[in-house]
Phi, psi and omega in degrees: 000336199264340180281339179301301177319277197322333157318286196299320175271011151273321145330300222276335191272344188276349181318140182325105141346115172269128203283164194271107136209141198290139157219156191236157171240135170246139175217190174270291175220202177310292158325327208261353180268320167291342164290325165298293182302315178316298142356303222265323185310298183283289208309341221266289203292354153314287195275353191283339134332313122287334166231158176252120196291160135217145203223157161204152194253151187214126208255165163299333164309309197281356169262356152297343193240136193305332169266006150255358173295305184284353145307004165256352176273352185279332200270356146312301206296293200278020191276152172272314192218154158246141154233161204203109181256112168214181192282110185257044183281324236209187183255135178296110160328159165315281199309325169311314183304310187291359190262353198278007201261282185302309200309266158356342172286315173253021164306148211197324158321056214330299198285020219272132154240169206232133170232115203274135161247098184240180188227122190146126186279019170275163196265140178270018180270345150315335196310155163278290171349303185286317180300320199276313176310306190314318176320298208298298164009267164325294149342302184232054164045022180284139143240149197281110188233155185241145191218126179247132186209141182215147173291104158239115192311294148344356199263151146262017170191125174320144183264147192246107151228169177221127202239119162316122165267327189190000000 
């Protein structure tokens, strides 16, 4: 009998590790970082079984100044996933553009995938936004998911999807 226990609780201690994966959220503002969590939120709960999420945020303004960009490139370096929340009303700045450009650039992560995260019932892939991500992407051999998320007054919680682009 005693030996039975012990089996089982060798069983119970032997359960799967769940494996560390990285994520970084790049956002705009307030809004657009809750939406990015929000992202990080459904995956984590899809997925919370097998990986253990550890994520770090980064807002864009604060990856212009040269010394907090490099605190951001390790944790860059090692992502699993980027996610990258902005407004897709308007044209991706230059400079935004060039830095999410570098960023990605210093992604190491063969399997890295990039995820745009927009808000809104136009579809975003019509967007400037959507586009210039979806390049870059593409450009360093990321793949590319789209997160659509929309408030609909019927709903008791805004609705989520995440649609593969390539």
């Amino acid at each position: 009998m005693q030996s039975l226990m012990l089996a089982q609780e060798m069983k119970s201690s032997a359960r799967r590790i769940p494996a560390i994966f990285n994520v970084v959220l790049i956002y705009e503002d307030f809004e657009t970082r809750e939406r990015a969590k929000e992202s990080l939120d459904y995956l984590a709960a899809e997925f919370g079984n097998d990986f253990e999420f550890r994520h770090s945020m980064w807002r864009l303004d604060i990856l212009q100044d040269p010394k907090l960009n490099a605190l951001a490139a390790p944790s860059l370096a090692e992502a699993g996933l980027l996610i990258v929340s902005l407004r897709c009303e308007r044209q991706l700045p230059d400079r935004v553009r060039a830095l999410i450009d570098e960023r990605l650039a210093q992604i190491v992560n063969p399997e890295c995938a990039l995820l745009a995260s927009f808000e809104g019932s136009a579809p975003a892939i019509s967007s400037s936004v959507y586009a210039c991500l979806a390049t870059l992407a593409r450009k360093h051999g990321l793949d590319f998911f789209e997160q659509a998320s929309s408030e609909v007054g019927d709903q008791a919680e805004p609705s989520l999807k995440l649609v593969w682009a390539f």
